[in-house]
N, C-alpha and C positions, 0 to 999 in steps of 0.2 A: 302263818300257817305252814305246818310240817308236809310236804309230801318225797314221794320217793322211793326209794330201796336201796341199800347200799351194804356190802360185802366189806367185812374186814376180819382182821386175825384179833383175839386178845392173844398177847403175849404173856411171856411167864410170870409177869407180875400182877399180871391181873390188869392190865391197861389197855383200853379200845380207843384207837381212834376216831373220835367225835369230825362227823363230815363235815367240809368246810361251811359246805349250806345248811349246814343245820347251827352252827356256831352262831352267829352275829345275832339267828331269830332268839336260842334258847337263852342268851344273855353271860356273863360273866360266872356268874353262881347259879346251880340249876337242881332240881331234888330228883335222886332217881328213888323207885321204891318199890313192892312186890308189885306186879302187873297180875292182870288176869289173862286164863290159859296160857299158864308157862313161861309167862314174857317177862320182863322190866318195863317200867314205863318211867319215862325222863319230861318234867315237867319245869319249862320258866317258872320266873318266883312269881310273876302276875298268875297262871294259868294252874300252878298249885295253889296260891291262897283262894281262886275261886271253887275249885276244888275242895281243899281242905274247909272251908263255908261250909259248902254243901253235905259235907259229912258230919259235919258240928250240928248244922239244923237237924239231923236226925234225930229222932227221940230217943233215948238212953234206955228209956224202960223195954225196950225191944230189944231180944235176943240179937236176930239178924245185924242190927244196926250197929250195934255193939262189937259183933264178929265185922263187919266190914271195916269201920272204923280202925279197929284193932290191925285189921290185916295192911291196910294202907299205910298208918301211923308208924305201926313197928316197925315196918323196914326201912323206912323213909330216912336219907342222909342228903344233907345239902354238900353239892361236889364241886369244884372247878376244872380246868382244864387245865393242864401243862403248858410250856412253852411251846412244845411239839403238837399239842392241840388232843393229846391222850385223858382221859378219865377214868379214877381207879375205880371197879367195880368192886364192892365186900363179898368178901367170902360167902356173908349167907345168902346173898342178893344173886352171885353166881348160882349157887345151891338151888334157892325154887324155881331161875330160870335153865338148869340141868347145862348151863354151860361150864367146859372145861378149860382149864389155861391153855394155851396154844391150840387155839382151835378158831374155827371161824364162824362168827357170828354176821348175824345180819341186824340192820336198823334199818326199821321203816317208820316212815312219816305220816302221824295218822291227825292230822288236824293241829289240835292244840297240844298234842303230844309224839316223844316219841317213842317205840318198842324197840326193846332189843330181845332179840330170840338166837336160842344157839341156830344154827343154820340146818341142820336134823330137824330140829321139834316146827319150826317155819318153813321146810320141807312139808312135812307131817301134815300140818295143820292146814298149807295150801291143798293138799291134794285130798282133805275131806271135804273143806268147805268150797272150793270152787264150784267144781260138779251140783250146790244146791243155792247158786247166789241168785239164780231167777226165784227160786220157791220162797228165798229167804226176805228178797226183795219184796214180793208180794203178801207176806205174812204182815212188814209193815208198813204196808199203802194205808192202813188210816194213822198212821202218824205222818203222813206227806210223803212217804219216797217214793 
């Protein structure tokens, strides 16, 4: 399990340092790919093929399904780490999540995965949804929270 928050720089090449705690769970090879709201998301290879499953079961004749699929698959690269414990992010994978080189990103640990958000847009994002996480909590008490 991912949890946590953790502040880093990508440098000029495009390279973020993967935290040490997140290393050993996310394994050797690991797929990062478009995230939703603005992020990346970095999946082990167990916790993507359960994933990637689950978007195969979709049924094809659906628009929507089609679009999800599409958006998850297309950007999807399987990455390693460096010696140094850095991972290149792609150009276009920077692009939807609006981060720049030389700048700092944040990774957070959300379970079976993890986000990477430029440090602006997970700014952003904390400061709309915090203020509504009782309301949002109770929207889903009949799924158990």
């Amino acid at each position: 399990m991912f949890m946590g928050e953790y502040v880093h720089s990508i440098d000029a090449k495009g390279r973020i340092i993967l935290p040490a705690d997140f290393r050993q769970e996310l394994g050797v090879t690991f797929i990062i790919t478009c995230g939703l709201d603005n992020c990346l998301f970095l999946y082990g290879q167990q916790a993507w093929e359960e994933w990637a499953a689950k978007l195969r079961a979709l049924p094809l004749a659906k628009p929507a399904a089609r679009a999800l699929t599409r958006f998850f698959f297309s950007g999807a690269r399987t990455l390693e780490c460096d010696k140094q414990g850095r991972f290149l992010v792609p150009a276009n994978l920077r692009t939807h999540a609006g981060i720049a080189l030389k700048q700092d990103v944040v990774l957070t640990g959300v379970d079976n995965r993890i986000e990477v958000w430029s440090k602006e847009q997970w700014s952003k994002y904390n400061e709309e949804v915090e203020p509504d996480v009782t309301a949002i909590a109770d929207s889903l008490s009949e799924l158990g929270i």
